[in-house]
C-alpha positions in Angstrom: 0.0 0.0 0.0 1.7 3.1 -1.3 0.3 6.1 0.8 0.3 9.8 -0.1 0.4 12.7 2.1 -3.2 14.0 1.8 -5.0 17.0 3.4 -5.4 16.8 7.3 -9.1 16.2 6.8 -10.3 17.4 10.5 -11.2 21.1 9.5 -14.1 22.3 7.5 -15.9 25.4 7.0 -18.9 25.6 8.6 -22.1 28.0 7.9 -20.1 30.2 5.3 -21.2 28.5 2.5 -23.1 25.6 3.3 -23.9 22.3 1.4 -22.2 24.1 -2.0 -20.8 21.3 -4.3 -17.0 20.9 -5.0 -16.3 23.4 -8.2 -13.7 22.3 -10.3 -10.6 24.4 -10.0 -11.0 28.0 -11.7 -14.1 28.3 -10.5 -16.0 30.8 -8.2 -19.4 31.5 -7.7 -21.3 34.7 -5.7 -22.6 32.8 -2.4 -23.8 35.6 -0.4 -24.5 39.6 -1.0 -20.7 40.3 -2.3 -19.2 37.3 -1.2 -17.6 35.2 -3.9 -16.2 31.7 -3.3 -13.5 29.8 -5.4 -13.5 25.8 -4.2 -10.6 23.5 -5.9 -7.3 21.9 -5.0 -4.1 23.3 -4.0 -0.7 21.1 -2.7 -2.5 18.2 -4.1 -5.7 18.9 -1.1 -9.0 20.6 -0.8 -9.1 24.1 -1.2 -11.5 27.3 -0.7 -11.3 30.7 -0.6 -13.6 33.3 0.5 -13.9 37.0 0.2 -16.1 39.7 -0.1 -16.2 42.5 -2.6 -19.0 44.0 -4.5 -17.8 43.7 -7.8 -17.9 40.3 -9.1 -15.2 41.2 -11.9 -12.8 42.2 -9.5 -13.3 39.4 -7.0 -12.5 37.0 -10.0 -9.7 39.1 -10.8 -8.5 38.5 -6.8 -9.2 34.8 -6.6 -7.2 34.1 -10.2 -4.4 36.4 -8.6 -4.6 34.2 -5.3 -4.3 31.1 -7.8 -1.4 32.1 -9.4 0.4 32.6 -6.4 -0.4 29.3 -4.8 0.9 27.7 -8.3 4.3 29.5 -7.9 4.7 28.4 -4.2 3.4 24.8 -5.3 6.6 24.7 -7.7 8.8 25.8 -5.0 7.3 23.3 -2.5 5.7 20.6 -3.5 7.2 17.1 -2.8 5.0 15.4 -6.1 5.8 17.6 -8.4 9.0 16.4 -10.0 10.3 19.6 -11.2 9.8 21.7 -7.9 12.5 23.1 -6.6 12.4 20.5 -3.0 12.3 17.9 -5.2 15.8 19.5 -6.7 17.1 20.1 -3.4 16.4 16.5 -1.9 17.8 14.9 -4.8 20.8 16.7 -5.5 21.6 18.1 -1.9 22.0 21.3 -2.8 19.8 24.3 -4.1 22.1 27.5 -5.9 20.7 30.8 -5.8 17.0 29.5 -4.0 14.3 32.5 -4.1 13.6 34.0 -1.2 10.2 32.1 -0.2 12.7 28.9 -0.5 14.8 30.6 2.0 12.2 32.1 4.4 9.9 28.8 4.8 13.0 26.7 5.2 14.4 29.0 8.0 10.7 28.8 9.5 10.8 25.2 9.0 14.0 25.5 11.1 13.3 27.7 13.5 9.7 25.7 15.0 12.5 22.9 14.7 14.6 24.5 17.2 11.4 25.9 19.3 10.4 22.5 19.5 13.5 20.5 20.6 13.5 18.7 17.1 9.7 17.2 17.7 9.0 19.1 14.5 12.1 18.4 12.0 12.1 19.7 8.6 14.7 16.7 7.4 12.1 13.7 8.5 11.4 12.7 4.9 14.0 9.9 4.8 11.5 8.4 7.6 8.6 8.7 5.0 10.3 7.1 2.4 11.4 4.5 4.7 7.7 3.4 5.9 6.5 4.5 2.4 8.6 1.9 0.3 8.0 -0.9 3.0 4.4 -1.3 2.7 4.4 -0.3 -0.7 5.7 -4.4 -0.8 2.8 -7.2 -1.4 5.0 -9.3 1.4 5.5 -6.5 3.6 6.0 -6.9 7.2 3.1 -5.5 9.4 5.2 -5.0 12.0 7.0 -2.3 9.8 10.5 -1.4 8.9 13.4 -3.4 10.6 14.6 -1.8 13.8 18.2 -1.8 12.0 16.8 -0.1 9.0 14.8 3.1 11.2 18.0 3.5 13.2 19.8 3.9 10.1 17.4 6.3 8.6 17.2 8.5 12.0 21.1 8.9 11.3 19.8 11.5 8.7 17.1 13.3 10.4 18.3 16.4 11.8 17.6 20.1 11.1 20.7 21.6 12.9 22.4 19.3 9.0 20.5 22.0 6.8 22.6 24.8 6.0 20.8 27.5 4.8 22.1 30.7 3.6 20.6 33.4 0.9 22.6 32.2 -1.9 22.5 28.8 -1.3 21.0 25.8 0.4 22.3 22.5 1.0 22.3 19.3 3.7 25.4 18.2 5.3 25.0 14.8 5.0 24.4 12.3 2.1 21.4 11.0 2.0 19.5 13.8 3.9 15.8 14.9 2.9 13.8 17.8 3.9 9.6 17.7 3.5 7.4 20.9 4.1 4.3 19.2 4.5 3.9 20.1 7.8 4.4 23.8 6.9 3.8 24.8 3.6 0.2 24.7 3.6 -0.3 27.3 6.3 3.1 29.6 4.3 0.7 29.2 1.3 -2.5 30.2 3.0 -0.3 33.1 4.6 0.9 34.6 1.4 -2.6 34.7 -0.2 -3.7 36.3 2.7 -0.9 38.7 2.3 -2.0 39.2 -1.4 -5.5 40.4 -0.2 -4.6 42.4 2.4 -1.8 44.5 0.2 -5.3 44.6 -2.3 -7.4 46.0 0.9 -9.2 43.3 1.1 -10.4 42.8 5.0 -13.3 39.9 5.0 -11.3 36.9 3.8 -11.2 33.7 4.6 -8.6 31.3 3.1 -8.3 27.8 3.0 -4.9 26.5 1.8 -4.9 23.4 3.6 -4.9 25.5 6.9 -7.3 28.5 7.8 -6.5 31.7 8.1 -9.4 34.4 8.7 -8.9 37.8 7.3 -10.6 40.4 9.3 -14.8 38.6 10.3 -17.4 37.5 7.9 -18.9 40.2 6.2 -22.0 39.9 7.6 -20.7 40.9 11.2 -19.7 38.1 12.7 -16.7 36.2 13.4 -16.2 33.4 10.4 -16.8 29.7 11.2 -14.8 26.7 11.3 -15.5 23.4 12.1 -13.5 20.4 13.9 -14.9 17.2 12.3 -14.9 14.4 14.2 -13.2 10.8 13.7 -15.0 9.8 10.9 -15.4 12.7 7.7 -19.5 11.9 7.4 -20.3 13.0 11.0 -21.2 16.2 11.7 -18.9 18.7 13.6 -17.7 17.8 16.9 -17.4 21.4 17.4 -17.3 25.2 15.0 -14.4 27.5 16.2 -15.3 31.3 15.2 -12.1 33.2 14.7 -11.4 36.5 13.2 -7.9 37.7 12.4 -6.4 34.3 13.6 -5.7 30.7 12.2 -6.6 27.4 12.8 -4.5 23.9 11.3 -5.4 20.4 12.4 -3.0 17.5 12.6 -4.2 14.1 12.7 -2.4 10.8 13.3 -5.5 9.6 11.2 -5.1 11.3 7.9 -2.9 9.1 6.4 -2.0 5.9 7.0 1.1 3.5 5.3 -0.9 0.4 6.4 -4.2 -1.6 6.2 -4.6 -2.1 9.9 -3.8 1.6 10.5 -0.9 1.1 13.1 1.4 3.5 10.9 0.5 7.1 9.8 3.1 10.1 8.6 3.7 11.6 11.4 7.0 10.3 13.1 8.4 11.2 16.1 11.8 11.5 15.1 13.3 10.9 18.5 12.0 6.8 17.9 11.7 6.7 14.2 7.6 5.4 14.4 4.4 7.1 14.3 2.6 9.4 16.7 0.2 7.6 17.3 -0.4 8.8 20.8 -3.0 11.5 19.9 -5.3 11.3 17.6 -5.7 14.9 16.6 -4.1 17.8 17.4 -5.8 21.7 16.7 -3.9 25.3 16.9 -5.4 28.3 16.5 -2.9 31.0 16.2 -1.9 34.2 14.5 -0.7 33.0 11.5 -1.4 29.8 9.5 2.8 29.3 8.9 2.8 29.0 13.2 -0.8 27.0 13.4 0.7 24.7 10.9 4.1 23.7 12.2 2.6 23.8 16.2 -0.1 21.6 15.2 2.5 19.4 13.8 5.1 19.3 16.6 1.9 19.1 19.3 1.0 15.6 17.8 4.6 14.4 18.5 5.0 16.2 21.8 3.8 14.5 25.2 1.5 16.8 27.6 3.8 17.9 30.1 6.2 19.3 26.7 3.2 20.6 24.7 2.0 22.3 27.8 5.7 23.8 28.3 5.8 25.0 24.8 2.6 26.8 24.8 4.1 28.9 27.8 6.5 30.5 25.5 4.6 31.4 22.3 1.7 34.0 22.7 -1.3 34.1 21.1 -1.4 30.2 20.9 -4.0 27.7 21.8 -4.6 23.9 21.4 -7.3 21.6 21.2 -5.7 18.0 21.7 -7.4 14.6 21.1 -6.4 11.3 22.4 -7.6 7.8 22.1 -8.3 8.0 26.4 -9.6 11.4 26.9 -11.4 13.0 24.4 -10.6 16.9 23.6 -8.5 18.5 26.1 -8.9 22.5 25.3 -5.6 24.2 26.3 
């Protein structure tokens, strides 16, 4: 079974737009007085955007903007695209001359490294190759990888390896891989955001794989997002409303390497295996880049260090689920 990094499918948006069909991408509709709403994919997931403007020509003329910008990111970040510029990097070792998103999400991706004490590393794709290729065998162990084969694999997990400088980025050791799935999405959703604000637009709501609320709905209110529950056909186990804030969701359950579910991508990189501990992790947070990464580490992270880490960032706050407890609001 060959898995694929998928969108962390625990967020939805509630009451905005309800019961509206997927619309192929390059699409938008009006769904509201002067709100207009594009649906589609981005990074290979789900996407929407939402804002509100009373001209319908100009709102397209935003939304297309939007989608052009997510395209150059995508060929920047993506890991399945085989001309993007990660792809480059992790094959060669080396990136010359990288543009300066290339250099400011891998410094992010660097920095929440650090912050967290390496529960969220930026060089853990050699572990999702790893379980990747095992189970990707019709005889495959369901135990998972040999012991002998993680350990030699968490030999090249390490973000303090990535050298990163403006003209040039490169690892320090053969073999060495770097993945921005745990980031990228919120970046993305970020630098639309940043698009329509430097447009003035101030009732936005942008899903990139994260959420990120630009100013409230324009009706008044704050916009509102919903936390699905375990299973995506039940209705939400609760609707956040945020205004000028984020929200990402990370979920042991979104993807998983094998049938019986013991093995999902996201590794602790401390043991090599799957956090399985907690079944869902939620941020809310400033900025989608932050909610992103957090939400990532969080999932890795025991209580007593999630509750640590959340004493030195502001403006943060977690939702956590686990297989015992239910939703522990933090």
């Amino acid at each position: 079974m060959t898995a694929r990094h998928t969108r962390r499918r625990f967020l939805g948006i509630a009451a905005s737009v309800g019961g509206m069909a997927l619309l192929p991408p390059f699409s938008a509709c009006a769904a509201g007085p002067g709100l207009h709403v594009w649906r589609g994919v981005a990074l290979g997931a789900d996407a929407c955007l939402q804002l509100h403007h009373p001209d319908p020509a100009e709102a397209e003329r935003l939304i297309r903007l939007c989608l052009a910008e997510v395209g150059r990111l995508e060929r920047l970040f993506s890991l399945y695209r085989p001309d993007s510029l990660l792809v480059h990097l992790n094959r060669t070792g080396e990136l010359a001359g990288p543009p300066q998103d290339m250099v400011r999400l891998l410094s992010e991706a660097v920095r929440f490294s650090r912050l967290t004490d390496g529960a969220f590393d930026v060089t853990v794709q050699p572990l999702w190759q790893l379980y990747a290729e095992h189970f990707a065998r019709p005889s495959a162990d369901p135990a998972g990888p040999p012991p002998a084969a993680v350990e030699a694999v968490r030999s090249l997990i390490d973000y303090r390896a990535l050298r990163i400088e403006e003209d040039r980025v490169s690892f320090n050791r053969h073999g060495m891989a770097a993945t921005l799935n745990g980031i990228a999405q919120g970046y993305i959703t970020d630098r639309v955001a940043d698009r329509l604000r430097a447009e003035g637009m101030t009732n936005v709501l942008v899903d990139m794989g994260e959420v990120l609320a630009v100013g409230g709905h324009p009706d008044g209110r704050p916009w509102r997002v919903g936390l699905r529950g375990q299973d995506d056909d039940a209705p939400n186990a609760e609707v956040l409303e945020i205004a000028d804030a984020a929200v990402a969701t990370s979920s042991c359950l979104a993807t998983r390497f094998d049938v019986a579910g013991r093995f999902g991508h996201i590794f602790n990189p401390a043991t090599g295996r799957s956090a399985n501990e907690t079944l869902s992790v939620t941020v809310t947070a400033t900025n989608a880049t932050a909610a992103d990464a957090l939400s990532t580490a969080l999932t890795v992270m025991s209580a007593d260090q999630a509750a640590a880490l959340l004493d030195e960032i502001p403006n943060i706050t977690m939702r956590i689920s686990s297989h015992d407890t239910g939703q522990t609001p933090t």
